[in-house]
DOVEX-131183 format. One record per residue (C-alpha): residue in one letter; x, y, z. Coordinates in steps of 0.05 Angstrom, whole numbers, padded with zeros to 5 digits, always signed. Example, Ala and Ser with C-alpha at 12.3 -4.5 7.8 and 13.67 -1.06 7.14 Angstrom:
A+00246-00090+00156S+00273-00021+00143
END
This chain:
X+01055+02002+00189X+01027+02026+00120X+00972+01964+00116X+00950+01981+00192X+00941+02048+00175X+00905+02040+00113X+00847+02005+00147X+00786+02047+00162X+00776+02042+00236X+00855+02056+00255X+00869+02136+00268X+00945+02131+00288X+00989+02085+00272X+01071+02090+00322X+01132+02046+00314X+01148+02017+00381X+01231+02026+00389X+01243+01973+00441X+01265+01911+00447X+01191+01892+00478X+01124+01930+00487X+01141+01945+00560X+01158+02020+00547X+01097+02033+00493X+01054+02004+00541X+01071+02046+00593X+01072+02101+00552X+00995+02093+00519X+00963+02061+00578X+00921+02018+00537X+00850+01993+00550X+00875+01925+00513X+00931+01898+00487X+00927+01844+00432X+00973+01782+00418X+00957+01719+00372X+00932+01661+00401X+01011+01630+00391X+01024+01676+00456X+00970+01638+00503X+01028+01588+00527X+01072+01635+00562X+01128+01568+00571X+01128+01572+00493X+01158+01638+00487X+01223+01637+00477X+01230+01715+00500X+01195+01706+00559X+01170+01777+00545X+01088+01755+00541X+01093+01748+00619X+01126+01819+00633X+01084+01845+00582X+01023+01836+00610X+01050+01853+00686X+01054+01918+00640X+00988+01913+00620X+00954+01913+00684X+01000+01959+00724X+00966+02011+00675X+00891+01981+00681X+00894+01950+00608X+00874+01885+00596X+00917+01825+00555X+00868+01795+00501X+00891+01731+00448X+00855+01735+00387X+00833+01671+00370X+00833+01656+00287X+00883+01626+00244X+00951+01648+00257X+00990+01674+00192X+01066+01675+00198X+01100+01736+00163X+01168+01693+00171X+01133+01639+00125X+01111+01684+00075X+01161+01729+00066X+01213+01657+00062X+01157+01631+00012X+01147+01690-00038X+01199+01733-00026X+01259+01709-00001X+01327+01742+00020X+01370+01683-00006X+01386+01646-00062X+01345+01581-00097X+01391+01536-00069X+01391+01571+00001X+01323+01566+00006X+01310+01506-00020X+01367+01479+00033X+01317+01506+00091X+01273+01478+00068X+01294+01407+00065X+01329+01418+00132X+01268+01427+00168X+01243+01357+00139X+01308+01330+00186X+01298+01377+00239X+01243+01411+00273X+01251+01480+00294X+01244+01458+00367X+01293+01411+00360X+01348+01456+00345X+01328+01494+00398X+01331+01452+00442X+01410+01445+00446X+01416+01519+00445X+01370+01513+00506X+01427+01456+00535X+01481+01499+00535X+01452+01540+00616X+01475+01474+00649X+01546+01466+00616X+01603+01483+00654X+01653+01522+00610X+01727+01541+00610X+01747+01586+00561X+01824+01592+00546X+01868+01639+00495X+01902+01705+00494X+01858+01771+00507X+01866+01820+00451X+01842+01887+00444X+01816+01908+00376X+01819+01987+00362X+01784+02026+00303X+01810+02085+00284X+01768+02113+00237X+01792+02169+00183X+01777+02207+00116X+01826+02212+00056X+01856+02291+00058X+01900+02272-00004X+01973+02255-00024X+02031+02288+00013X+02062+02332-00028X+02129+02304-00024X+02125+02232-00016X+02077+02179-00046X+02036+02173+00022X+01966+02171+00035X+01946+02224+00078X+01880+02219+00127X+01851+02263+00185X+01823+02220+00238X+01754+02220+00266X+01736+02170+00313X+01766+02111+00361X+01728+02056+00374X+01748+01996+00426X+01734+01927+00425X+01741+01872+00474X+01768+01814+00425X+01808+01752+00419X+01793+01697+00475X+01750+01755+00506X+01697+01765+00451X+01689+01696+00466X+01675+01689+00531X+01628+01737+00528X+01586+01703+00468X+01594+01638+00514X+01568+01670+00573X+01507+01686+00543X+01487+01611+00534X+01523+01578+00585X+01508+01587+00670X+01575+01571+00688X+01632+01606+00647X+01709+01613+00667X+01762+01653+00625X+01841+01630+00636X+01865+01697+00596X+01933+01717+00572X+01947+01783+00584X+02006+01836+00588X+02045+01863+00648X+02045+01931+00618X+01997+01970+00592X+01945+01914+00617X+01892+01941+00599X+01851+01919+00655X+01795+01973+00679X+01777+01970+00594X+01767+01894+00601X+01730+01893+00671X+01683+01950+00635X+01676+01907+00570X+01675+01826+00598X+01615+01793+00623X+01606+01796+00698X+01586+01721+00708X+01644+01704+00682X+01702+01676+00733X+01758+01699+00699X+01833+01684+00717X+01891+01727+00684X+01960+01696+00671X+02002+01763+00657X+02062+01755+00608X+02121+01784+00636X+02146+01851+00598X+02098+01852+00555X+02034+01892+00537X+01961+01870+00531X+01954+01859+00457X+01929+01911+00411X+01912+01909+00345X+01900+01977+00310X+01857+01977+00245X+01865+02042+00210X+01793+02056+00169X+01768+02092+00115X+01699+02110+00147X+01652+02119+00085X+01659+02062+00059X+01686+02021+00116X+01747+02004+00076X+01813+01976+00123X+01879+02009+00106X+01922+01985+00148X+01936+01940+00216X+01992+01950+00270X+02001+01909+00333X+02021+01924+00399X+02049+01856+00425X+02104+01815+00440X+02105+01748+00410X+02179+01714+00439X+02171+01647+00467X+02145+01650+00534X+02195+01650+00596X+02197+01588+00629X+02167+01619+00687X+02113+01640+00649X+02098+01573+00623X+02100+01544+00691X+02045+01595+00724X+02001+01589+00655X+02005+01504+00670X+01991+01511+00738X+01923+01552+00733X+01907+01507+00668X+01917+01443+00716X+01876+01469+00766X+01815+01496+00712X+01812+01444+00663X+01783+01388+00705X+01735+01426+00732X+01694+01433+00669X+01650+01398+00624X+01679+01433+00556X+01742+01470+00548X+01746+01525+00486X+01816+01540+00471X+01820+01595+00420X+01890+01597+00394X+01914+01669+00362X+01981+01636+00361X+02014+01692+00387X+02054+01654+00445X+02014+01641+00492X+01996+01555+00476X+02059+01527+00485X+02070+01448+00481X+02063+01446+00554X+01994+01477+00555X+01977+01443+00494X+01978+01377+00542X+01940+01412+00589X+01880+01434+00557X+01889+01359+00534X+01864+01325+00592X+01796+01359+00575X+01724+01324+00581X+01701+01358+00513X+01758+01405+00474X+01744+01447+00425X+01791+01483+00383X+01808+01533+00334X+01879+01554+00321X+01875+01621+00276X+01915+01641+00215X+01933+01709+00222X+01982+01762+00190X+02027+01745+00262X+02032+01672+00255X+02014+01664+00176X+02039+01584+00162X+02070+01573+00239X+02009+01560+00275X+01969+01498+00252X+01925+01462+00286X+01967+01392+00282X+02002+01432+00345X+01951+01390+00390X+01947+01318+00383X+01872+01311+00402X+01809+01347+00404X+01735+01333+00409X+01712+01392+00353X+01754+01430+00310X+01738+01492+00272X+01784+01521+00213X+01775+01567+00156X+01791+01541+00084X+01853+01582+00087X+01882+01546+00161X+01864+01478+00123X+01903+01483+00071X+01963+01508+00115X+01959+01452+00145X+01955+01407+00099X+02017+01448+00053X+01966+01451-00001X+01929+01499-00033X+01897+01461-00092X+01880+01391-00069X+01807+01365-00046X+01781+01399+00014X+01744+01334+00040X+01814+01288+00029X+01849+01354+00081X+01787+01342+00130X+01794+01270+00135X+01870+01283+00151X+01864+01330+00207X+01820+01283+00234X+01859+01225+00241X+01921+01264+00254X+01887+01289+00320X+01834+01228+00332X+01787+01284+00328X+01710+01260+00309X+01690+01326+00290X+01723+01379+00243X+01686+01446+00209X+01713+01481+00153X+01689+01556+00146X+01692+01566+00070X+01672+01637+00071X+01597+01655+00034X+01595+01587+00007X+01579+01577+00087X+01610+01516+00117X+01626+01442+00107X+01621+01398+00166X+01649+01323+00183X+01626+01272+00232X+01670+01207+00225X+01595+01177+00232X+01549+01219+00197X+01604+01236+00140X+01605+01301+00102X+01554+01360+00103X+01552+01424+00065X+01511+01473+00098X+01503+01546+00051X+01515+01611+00086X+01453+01640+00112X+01479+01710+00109X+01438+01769+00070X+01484+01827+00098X+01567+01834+00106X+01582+01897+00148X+01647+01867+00178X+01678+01796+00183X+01731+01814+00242X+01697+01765+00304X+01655+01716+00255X+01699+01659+00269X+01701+01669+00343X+01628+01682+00345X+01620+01603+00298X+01666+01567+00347X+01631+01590+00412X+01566+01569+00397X+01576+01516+00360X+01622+01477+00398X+01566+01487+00455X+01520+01447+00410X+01568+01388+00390X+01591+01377+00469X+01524+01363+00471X+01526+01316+00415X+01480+01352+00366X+01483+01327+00297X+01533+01352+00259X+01491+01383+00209X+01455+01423+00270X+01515+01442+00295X+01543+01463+00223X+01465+01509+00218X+01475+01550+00282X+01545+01561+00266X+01525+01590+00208X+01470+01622+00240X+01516+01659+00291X+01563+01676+00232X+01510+01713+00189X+01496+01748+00265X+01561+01762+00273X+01576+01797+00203X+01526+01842+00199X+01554+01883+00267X+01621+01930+00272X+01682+01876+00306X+01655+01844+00373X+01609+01912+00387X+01564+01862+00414X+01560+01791+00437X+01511+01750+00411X+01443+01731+00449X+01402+01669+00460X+01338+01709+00445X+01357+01743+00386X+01395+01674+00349X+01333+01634+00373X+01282+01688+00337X+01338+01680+00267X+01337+01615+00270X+01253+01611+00265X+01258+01665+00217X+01305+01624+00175X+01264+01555+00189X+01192+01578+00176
END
């Protein structure tokens, strides 16, 4: 905005707030309204907003004009003389794109509208509750806060589903949830409407909840409580869980099962979601389950995702060679492909055929990490069903993890548009 205004001929020089230039345009009723010449394809842009754009255009009497002189790309130069990451970030990008054209990688985020996708796992609801320090109480050793705000959050197997539904056409949710306390007008308000979803309710039980008590200035968590009820599941409950998993699974070209390990993937639906086309896995380490639930619990998948943490659970070893634990888990379950999130070292991927990749985190901003794994293993297993290569698949995982850091929980679920336009920020 400063170098427009600082040219001669410009008088005024406004920010346009939107997502497009639909609003402004409305708004200024332009004679003309200028785009490169990179525009002039419509089929080439990847917002589709050049075609609505200039239906604005004319509805006001403007005109739409492409410039027509070399095109300079602010992505490039900003990546070339002033980048946001490390040397060996950006030298990474750059030899990545000498693999892999931009297009290319693209393209299988583009594949994902005609898969049909069953999403399975326990629906969670993750609460806020933000506060300020008032002091110590007086007469025991006890933090004392006043609280400000609550703020909800459709997570767990739900935050996924809704990042799925944003690539995929056809998207179906098999959902644990509670009998009590259900919680469902909050996730009707919060879940995608394409997607089919089909609730298995655990009996005497509530929705799960997991409270975060925060420290709003600086975003600092002091403490987690859970609402939930973790028992092993009634055998009724296990029976009417199968039977909408035999009936679902089939019917789909990939099946996501994102384990919280709170109950809900018992050996018999283990076998279940085991009879899928493509399966795709993650079974989560968390302050529930710490050490009990390990991804050995099914004895086959297609794609597996795990933190370094889950890994080495599994493997009952917390100092041995991160590649020899990979190999492991991937004979153990005949599984071709495994990923290892290994925090801002970004991630290091295995393809029985392609071998080993390490692919460097590709994020420049940490606001909050709750969701990043969820957000990795919905994309990316979209990619590797379609048999991307695995260091593809590793890039927009790490892609959609840098996206999925820099916003509050699962405030928002991430969109092809705005991952496509990171991705050719990150690859010019």
């Amino acid at each position: 905005m400063e170098a427009i205004a600082s040219l001669d001929t410009v008088d005024y020089v406004a920010l346009n707030i939107w997502p497009m230039a639909i609003e402004t345009i409305k708004l200024l009723k332009p004679d003309f309204y200028v785009k490169g010449k990179e525009y002039q394809e419509a089929e080439k842009d990847v917002t589709g907003g050049i075609i609505v754009e200039r239906e604005a255009v004319e509805s006001v009497g403007g005109k739409l004009i492409f410039t027509d002189d070399i095109v300079f790309s602010s992505s490039s130069l900003i990546n070339k003389y002033a980048p946001a990451f490390p040397r060996e970030v950006t030298d990474y990008l750059a030899t990545f794109t000498e693999r892999y054209s931009i297009d290319e990688v693209i393209g299988y985020l583009r594949g994902t509208e005609k898969l049909k996708v069953l999403v399975v796992g326990e629906a969670i609801i993750d609460e806020y509750r933000y506060c300020e320090a008032i002091g110590k109480s007086s007469k025991d050793p006890t933090l004392a806060m006043r609280s400000l705000n609550l703020e909800r959050f459709a997570g767990g197997v739900l935050a996924v589903a809704n990042h799925v539904a944003n690539f995929a056409d056809e998207v179906s949710l098999v959902a644990m949830v509670g009998d009590t306390h259900g919680e469902e007008e909050f996730i009707d308000e919060k879940l995608n409407p394409k997607v089919k979803k089909e609730f298995f309710c655990r009996t005497n039980s509530p929705t799960i909840v997991k409270r975060r008590l925060i420290e709003k200035y600086f975003f600092t968590k002091l403490l987690e409580i859970y609402s939930i009820n973790d028992a092993k599941l009634s055998d009724e409950d296990n029976e009417a869980l199968c039977q909408k998993l035999e009936e679902q699974v089939p019917l789909h070209d990939v099946v996501i099962v994102v384990d919280f390990g709170h109950g809900m993937m018992t050996p018999d639906a283990v076998k279940m979601v085991g009879n899928a086309k493509f399966l795709a896995v993650n079974a989560q380490a968390n302050a529930g389950n710490l050490g009990y639930n390990v991804i050995s619990k099914y004895p086959r998948a297609d794609y597996v995702t795990m933190t370094e943490k889950e890994i080495k659970l599994e493997a009952r070893d917390h100092r041995g060679d991160l590649r020899d634990m990979v190999k492991e888990v991937s004979e153990k379950m005949s599984c071709k492909r495994v990923v290892v999130t290994i925090g801002n070292r970004g991630c290091l991927a295995y393809d029985r055929e392609e071998g080993f990749v390490h692919i460097p985190a590709v994020a420049s901003k940490v606001v909050d990490r709750v969701g990043a794994g969820d957000a990795f293993l919905s994309v990316s297993s979209l990619c590797s069903a379609q048999n991307a290569p695995m260091e593809v698949v590793g890039f927009v995982g790490n892609a959609v993890g840098a996206w999925a850091v820099n916003t509050v929980c699962n405030e928002k679920a991430v969109e092809p548009v705005s991952l496509t336009k990171q991705i050719k920020t990150l690859l010019k």
